[in-house]
SELUMLUM-473509 format. One record per atom (N, C-alpha, C): residue number from 1; residue in three letters; chain; atom name; x, y, z. Coordinates in Angstrom, 3 decimals, decimal comma. Example, Ala and Ser with C-alpha at 12.3 -4.5 7.8 and 13.67 -1.06 7.14 Angstrom:
2
@seza = 1 fidren = ALA torse = A baro = N x = 13,190 y = -5,690 z = 7,800
@seza = 1 fidren = ALA torse = A baro = CA x = 12,300 y = -4,500 z = 7,800
@seza = 1 fidren = ALA torse = A baro = C x = 13,200 y = -3,300 z = 7,800
@seza = 2 fidren = SER torse = A baro = N x = 12,850 y = -2,250 z = 7,080
@seza = 2 fidren = SER torse = A baro = CA x = 13,670 y = -1,060 z = 7,140
@seza = 2 fidren = SER torse = A baro = C x = 12,900 y = 0,030 z = 7,870
***
This chain:
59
@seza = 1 fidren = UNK torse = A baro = N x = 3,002 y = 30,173 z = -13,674
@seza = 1 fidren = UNK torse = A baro = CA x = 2,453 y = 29,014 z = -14,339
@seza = 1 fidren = UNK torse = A baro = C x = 2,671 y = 27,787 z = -13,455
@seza = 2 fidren = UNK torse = A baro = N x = 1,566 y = 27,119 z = -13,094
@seza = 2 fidren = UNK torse = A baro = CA x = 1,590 y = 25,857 z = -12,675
@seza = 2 fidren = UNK torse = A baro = C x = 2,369 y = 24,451 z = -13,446
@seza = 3 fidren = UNK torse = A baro = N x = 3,364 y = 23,935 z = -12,785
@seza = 3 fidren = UNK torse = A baro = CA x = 3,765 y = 22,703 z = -13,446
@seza = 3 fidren = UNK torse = A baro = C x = 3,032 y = 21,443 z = -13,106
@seza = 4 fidren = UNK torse = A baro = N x = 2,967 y = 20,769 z = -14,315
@seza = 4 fidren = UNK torse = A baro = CA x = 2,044 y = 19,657 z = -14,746
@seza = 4 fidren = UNK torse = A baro = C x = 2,152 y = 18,476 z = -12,963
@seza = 5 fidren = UNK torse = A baro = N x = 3,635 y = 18,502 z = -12,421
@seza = 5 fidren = UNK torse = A baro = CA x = 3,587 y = 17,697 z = -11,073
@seza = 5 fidren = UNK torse = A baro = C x = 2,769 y = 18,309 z = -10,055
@seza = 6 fidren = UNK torse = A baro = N x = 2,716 y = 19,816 z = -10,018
@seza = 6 fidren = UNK torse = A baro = CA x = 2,020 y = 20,562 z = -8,994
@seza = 6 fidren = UNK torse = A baro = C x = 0,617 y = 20,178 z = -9,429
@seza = 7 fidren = UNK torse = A baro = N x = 0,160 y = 20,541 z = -10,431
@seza = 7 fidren = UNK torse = A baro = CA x = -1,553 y = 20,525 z = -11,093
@seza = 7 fidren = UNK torse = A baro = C x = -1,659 y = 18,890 z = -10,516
@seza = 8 fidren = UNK torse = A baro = N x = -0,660 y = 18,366 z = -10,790
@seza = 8 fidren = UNK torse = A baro = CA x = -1,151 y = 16,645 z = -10,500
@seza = 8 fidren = UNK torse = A baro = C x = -1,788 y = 16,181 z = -9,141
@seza = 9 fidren = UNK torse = A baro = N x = -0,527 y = 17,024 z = -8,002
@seza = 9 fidren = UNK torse = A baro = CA x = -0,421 y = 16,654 z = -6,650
@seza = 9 fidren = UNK torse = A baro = C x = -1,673 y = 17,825 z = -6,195
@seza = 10 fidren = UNK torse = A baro = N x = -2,112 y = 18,899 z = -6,867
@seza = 10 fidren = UNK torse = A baro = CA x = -3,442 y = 19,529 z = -6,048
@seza = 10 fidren = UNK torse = A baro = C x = -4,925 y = 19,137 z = -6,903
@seza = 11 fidren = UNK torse = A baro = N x = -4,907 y = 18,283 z = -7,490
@seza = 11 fidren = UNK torse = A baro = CA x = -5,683 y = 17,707 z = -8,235
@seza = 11 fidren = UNK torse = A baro = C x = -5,931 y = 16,246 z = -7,373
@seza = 12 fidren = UNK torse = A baro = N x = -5,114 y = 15,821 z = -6,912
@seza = 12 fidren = UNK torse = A baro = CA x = -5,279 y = 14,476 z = -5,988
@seza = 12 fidren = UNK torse = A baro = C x = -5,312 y = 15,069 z = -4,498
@seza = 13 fidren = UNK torse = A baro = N x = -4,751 y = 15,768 z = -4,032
@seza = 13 fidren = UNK torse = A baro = CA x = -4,968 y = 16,206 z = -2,658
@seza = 13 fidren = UNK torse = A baro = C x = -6,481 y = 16,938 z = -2,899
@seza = 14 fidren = UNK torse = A baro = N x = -6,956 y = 17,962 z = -3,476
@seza = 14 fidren = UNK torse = A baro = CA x = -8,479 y = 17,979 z = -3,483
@seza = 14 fidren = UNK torse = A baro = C x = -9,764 y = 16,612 z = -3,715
@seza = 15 fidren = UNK torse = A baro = N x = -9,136 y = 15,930 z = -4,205
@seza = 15 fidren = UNK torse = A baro = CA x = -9,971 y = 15,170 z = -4,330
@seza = 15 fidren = UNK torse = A baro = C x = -9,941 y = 13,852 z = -2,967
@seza = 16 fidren = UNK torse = A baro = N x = -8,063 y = 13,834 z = -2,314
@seza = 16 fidren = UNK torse = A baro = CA x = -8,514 y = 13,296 z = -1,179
@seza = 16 fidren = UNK torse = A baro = C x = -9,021 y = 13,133 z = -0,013
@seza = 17 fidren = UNK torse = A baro = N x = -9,090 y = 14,833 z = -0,065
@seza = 17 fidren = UNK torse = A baro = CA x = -10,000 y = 15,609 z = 1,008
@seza = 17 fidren = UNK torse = A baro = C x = -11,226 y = 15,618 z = 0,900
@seza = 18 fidren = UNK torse = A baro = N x = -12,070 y = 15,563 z = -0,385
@seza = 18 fidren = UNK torse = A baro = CA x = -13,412 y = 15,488 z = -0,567
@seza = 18 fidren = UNK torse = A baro = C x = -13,684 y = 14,051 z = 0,052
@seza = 19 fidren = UNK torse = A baro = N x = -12,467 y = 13,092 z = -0,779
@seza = 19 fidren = UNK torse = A baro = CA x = -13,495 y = 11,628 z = -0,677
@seza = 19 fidren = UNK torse = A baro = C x = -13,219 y = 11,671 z = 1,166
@seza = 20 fidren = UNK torse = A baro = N x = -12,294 y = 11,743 z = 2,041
@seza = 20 fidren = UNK torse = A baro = CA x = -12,041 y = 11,819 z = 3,552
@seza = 20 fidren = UNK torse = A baro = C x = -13,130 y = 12,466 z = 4,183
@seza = 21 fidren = UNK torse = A baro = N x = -13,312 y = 13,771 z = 3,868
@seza = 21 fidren = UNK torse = A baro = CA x = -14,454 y = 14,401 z = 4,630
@seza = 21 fidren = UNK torse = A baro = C x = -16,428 y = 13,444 z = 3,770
@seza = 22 fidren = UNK torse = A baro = N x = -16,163 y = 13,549 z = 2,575
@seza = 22 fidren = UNK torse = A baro = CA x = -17,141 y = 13,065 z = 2,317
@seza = 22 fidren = UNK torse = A baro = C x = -17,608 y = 11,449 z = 3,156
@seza = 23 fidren = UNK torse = A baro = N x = -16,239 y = 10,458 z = 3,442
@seza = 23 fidren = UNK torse = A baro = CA x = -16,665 y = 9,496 z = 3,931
@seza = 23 fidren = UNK torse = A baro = C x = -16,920 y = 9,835 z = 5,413
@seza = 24 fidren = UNK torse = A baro = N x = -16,634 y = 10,834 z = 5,895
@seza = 24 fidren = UNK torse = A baro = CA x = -16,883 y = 11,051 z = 7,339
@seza = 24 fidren = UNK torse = A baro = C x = -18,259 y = 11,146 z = 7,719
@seza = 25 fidren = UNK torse = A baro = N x = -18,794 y = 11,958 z = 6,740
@seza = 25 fidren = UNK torse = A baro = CA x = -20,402 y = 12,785 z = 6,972
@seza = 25 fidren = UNK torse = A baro = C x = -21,086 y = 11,800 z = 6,814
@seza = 26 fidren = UNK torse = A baro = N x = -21,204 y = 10,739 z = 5,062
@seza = 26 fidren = UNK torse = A baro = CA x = -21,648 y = 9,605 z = 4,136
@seza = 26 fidren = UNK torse = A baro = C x = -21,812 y = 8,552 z = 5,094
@seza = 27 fidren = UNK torse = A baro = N x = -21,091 y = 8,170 z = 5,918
@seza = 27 fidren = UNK torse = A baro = CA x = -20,506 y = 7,099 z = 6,034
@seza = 27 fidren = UNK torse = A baro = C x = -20,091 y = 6,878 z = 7,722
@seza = 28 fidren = UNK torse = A baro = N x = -19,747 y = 5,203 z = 7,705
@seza = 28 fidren = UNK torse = A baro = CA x = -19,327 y = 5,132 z = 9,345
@seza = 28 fidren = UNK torse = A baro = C x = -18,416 y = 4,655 z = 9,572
@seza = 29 fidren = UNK torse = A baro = N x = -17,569 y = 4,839 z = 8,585
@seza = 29 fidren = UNK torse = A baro = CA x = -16,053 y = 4,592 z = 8,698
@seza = 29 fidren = UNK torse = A baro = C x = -15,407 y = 5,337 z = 9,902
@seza = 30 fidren = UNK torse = A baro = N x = -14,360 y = 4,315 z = 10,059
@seza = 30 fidren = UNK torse = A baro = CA x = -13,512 y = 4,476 z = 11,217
@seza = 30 fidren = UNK torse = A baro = C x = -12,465 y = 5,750 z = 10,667
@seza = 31 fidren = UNK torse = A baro = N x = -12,057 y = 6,345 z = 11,796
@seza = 31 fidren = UNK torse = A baro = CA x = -10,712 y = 7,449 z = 11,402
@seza = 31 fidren = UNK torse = A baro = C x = -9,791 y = 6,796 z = 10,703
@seza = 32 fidren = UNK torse = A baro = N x = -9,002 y = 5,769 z = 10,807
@seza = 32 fidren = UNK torse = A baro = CA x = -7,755 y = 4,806 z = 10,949
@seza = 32 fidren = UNK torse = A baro = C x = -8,324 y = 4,706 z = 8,815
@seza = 33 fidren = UNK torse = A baro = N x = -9,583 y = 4,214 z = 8,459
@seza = 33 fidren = UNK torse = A baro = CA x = -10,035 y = 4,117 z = 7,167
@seza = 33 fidren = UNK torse = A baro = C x = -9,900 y = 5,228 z = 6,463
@seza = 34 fidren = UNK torse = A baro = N x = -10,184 y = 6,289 z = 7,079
@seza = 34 fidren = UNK torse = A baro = CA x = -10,747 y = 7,659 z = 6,825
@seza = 34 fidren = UNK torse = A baro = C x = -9,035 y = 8,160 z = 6,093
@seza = 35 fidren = UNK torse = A baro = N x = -8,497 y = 8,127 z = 7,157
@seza = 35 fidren = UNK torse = A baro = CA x = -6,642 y = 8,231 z = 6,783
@seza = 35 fidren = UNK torse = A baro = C x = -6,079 y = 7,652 z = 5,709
@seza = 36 fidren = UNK torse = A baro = N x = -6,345 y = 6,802 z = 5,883
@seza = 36 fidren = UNK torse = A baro = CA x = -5,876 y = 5,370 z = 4,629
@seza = 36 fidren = UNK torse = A baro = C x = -6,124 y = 6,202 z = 3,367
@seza = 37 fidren = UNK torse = A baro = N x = -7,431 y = 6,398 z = 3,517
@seza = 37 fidren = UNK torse = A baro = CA x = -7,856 y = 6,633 z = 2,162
@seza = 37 fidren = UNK torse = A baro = C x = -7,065 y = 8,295 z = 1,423
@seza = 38 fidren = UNK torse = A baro = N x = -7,084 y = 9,380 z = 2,591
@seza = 38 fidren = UNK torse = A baro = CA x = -6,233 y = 10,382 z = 2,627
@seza = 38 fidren = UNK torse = A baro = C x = -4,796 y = 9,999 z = 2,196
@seza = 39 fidren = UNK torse = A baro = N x = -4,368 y = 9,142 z = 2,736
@seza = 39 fidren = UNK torse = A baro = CA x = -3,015 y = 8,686 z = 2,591
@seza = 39 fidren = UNK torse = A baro = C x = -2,784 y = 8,418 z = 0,984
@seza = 40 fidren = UNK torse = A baro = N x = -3,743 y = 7,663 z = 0,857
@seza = 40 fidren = UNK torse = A baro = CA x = -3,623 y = 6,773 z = -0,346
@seza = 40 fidren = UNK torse = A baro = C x = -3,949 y = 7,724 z = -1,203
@seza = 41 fidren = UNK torse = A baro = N x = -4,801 y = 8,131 z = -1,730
@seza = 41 fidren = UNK torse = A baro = CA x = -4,822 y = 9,161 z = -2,637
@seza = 41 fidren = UNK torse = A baro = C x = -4,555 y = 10,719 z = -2,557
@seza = 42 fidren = UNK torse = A baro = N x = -4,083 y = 11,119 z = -1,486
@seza = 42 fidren = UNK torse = A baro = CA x = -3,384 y = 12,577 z = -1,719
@seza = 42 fidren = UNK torse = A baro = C x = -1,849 y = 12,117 z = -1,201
@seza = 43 fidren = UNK torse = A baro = N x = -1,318 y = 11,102 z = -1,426
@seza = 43 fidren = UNK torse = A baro = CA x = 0,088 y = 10,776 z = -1,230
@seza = 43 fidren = UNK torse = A baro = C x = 0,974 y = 10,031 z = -2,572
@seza = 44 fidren = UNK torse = A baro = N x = 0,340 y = 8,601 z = -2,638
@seza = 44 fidren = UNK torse = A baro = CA x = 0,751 y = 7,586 z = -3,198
@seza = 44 fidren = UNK torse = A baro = C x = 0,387 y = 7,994 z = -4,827
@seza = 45 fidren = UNK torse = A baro = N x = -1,625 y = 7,592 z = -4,636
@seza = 45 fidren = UNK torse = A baro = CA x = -1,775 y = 8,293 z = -6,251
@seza = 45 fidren = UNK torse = A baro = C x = -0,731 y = 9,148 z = -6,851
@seza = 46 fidren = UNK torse = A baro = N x = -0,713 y = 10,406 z = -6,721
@seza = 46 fidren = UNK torse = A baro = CA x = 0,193 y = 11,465 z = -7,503
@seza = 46 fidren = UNK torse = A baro = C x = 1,794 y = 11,037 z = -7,754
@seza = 47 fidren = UNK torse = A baro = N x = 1,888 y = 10,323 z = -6,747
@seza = 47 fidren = UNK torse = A baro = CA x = 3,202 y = 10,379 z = -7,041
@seza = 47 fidren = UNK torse = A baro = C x = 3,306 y = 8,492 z = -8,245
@seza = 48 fidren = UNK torse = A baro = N x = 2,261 y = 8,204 z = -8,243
@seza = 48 fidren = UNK torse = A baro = CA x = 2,397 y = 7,017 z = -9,188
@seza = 48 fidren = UNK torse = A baro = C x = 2,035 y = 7,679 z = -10,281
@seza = 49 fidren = UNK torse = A baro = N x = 1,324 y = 8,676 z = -10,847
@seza = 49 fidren = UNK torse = A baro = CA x = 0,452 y = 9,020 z = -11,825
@seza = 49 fidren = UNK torse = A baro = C x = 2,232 y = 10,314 z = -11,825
@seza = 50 fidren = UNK torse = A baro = N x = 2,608 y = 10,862 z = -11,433
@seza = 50 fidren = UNK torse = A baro = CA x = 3,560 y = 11,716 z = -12,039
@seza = 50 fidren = UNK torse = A baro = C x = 4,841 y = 10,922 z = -12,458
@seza = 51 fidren = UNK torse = A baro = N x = 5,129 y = 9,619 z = -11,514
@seza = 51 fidren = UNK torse = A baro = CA x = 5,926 y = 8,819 z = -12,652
@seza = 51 fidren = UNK torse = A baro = C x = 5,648 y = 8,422 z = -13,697
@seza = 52 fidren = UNK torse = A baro = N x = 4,208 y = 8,047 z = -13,855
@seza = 52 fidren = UNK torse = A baro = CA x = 4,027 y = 7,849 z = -15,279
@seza = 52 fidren = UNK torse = A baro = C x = 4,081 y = 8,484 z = -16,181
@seza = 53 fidren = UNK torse = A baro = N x = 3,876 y = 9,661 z = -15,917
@seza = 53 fidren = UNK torse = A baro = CA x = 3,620 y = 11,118 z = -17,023
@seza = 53 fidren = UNK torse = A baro = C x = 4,853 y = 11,366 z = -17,406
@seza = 54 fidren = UNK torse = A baro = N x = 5,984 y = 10,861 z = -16,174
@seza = 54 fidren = UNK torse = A baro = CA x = 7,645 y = 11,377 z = -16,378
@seza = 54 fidren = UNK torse = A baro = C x = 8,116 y = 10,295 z = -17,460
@seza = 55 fidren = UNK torse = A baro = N x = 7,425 y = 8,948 z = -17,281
@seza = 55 fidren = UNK torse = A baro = CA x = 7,803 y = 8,101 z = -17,578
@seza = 55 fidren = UNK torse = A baro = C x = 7,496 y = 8,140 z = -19,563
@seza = 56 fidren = UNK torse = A baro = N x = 6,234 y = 8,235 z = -19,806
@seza = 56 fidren = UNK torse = A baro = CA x = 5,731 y = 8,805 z = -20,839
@seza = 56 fidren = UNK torse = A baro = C x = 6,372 y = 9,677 z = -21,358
@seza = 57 fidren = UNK torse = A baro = N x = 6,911 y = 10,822 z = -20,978
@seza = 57 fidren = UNK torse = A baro = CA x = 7,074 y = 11,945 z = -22,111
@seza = 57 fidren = UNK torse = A baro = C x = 8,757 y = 11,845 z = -22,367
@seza = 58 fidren = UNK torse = A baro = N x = 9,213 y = 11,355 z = -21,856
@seza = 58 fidren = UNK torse = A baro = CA x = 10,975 y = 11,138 z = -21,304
@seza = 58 fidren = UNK torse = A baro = C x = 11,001 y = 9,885 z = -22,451
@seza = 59 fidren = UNK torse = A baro = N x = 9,997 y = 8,761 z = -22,432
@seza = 59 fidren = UNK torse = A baro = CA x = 10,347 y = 7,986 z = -23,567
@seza = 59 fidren = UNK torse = A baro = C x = 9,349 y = 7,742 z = -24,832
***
């Protein structure tokens, strides 16, 4: 069984790979952007969205 932090963190890493490769093909963004955006949502997102969920059910 998948835990709700795992489902969280491959739920945002798929989707930061779509929007990364999607802005590559879409788009004429720079690599350095391209990253950012990787960064930012298969890193940061999940781990803000699983404190909240921790944060939520804990109080």
């Amino acid at each position: 069984m998948v835990s709700r932090e795992n489902a969280v963190i491959l739920l945002f890493m798929a989707a930061g790979l779509a929007l990364a490769y999607g802005g590559r093909v879409a788009t004429g963004l720079s690599d350095t952007v391209l990253i950012g955006v990787l960064i930012l949502v298969g890193v940061v997102a999940p781990q803000a969205v699983s404190g909240y969920l921790d944060a939520e059910s804990s109080g």
